[in-house]
C-alpha positions as CSV (number, residue, x, y, z in Angstrom):
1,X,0.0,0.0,0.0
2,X,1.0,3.8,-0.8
3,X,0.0,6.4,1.2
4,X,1.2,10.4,-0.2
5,X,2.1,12.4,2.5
6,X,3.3,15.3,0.7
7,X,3.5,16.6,-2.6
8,X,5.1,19.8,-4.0
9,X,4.3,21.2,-7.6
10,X,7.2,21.4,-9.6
11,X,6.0,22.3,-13.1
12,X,4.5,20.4,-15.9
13,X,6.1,18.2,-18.2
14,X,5.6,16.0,-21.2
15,X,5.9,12.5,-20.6
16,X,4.7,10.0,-23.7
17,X,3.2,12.9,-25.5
18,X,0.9,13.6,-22.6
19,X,1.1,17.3,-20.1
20,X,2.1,15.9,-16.5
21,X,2.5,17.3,-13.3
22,X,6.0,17.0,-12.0
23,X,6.4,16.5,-8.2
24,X,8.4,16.6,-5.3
25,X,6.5,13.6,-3.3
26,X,6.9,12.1,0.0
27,X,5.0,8.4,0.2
28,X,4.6,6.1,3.2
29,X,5.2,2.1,1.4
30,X,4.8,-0.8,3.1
31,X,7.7,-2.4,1.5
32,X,10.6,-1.4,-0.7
33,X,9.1,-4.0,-3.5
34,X,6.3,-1.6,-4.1
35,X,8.5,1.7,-4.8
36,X,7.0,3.6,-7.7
37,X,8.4,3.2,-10.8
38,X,8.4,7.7,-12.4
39,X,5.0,7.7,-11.3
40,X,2.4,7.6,-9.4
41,X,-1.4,8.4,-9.4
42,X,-0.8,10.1,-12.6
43,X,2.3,12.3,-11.2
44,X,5.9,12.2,-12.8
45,X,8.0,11.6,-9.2
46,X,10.7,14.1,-9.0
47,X,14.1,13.7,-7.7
48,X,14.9,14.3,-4.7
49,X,11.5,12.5,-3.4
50,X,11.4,10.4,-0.6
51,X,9.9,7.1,0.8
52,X,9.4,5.8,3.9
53,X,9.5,2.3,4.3
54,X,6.8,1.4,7.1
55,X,8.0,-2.3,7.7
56,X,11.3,-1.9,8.4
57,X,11.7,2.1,8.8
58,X,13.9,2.6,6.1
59,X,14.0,5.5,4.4
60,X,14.8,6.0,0.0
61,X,15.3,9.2,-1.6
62,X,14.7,9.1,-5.7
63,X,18.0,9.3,-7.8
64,X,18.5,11.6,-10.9
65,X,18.4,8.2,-12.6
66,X,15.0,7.0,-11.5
67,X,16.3,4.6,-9.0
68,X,15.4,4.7,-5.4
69,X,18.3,4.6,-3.5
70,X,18.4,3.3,0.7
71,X,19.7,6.6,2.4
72,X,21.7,3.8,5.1
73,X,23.4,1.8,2.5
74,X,22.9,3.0,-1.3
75,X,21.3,-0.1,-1.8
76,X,18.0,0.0,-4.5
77,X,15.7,-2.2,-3.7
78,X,16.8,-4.2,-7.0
79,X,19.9,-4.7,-5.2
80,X,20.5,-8.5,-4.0
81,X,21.6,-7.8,-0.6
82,X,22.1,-10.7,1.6
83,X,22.8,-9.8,5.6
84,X,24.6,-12.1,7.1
85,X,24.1,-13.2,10.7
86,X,27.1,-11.5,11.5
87,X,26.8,-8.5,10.2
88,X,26.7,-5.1,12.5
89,X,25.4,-2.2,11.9
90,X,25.5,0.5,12.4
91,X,29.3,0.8,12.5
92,X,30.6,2.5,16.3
93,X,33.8,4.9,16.5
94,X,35.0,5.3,19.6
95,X,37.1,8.1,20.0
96,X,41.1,7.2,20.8
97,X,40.5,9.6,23.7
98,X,38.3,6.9,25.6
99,X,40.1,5.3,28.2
100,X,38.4,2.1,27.4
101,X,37.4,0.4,23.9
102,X,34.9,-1.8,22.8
103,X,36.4,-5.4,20.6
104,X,33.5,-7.1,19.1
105,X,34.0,-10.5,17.4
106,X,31.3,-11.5,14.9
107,X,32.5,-15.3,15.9
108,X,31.2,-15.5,19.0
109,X,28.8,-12.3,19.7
110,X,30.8,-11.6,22.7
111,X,31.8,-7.8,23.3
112,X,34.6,-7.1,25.8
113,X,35.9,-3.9,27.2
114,X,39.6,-3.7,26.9
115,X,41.7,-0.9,28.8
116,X,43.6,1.6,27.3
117,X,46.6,0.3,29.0
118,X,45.7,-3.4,28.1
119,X,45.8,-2.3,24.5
120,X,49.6,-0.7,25.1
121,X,50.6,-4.0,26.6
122,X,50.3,-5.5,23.4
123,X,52.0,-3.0,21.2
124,X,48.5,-1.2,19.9
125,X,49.9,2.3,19.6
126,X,47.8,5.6,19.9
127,X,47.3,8.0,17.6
């Protein structure tokens, strides 16, 4: 399902020999499978136009070249992307000023707090 939110007139434009309206949209989707393809209800979807993805909470912004692109990853939603079990996001800097770091390793889900001078004992310089 598609819900518009918003919608900004743009200007009209000729698309297939017929007078469109050209607009700036924001749409609620269910899921990224049911993205509008340059149109919808009539309306040629401007760039720049967003989505939100109500099942998952992503969000896609409309590319130059038609595609909708994930504003997290890039990713369209024609994109084959396959999350692994492993796989953390999103990605955490620490800064070197902490006194203590974080070491995550995706083999065993264990996080374990290492001190500064722990990381010095084993020849981790600081930058």
């Amino acid at each position: 399902m598609i819900t518009k939110r918003d919608a900004r007139f743009i200007d009209f434009v000729e698309k297939d020999g017929v007078r469109k309206s050209y607009e700036y949209l924001e749409l609620d989707v269910d899921t990224a499978s049911e993205l509008p393809d340059g149109e919808y209800e009539g309306i040629v979807i401007a760039h720049g136009s967003i989505a939100h993805i109500v099942t998952t909470g992503e969000l896609y912004s409309l590319g130059g070249d038609g595609k909708w692109y994930n504003q997290s990853d890039g990713s369209t939603p024609s994109d084959e992307v396959t999350a692994s079990p492993n796989m953390v996001s999103p990605t955490v800097i620490i800064p070197q000023t902490q006194l203590n770091t974080i070491q995550f390793d995706p083999e065993d889900d264990d996080i374990e707090e290492v001190s500064a001078d722990a990381e010095n004992e084993r020849g981790v310089e600081s930058e």
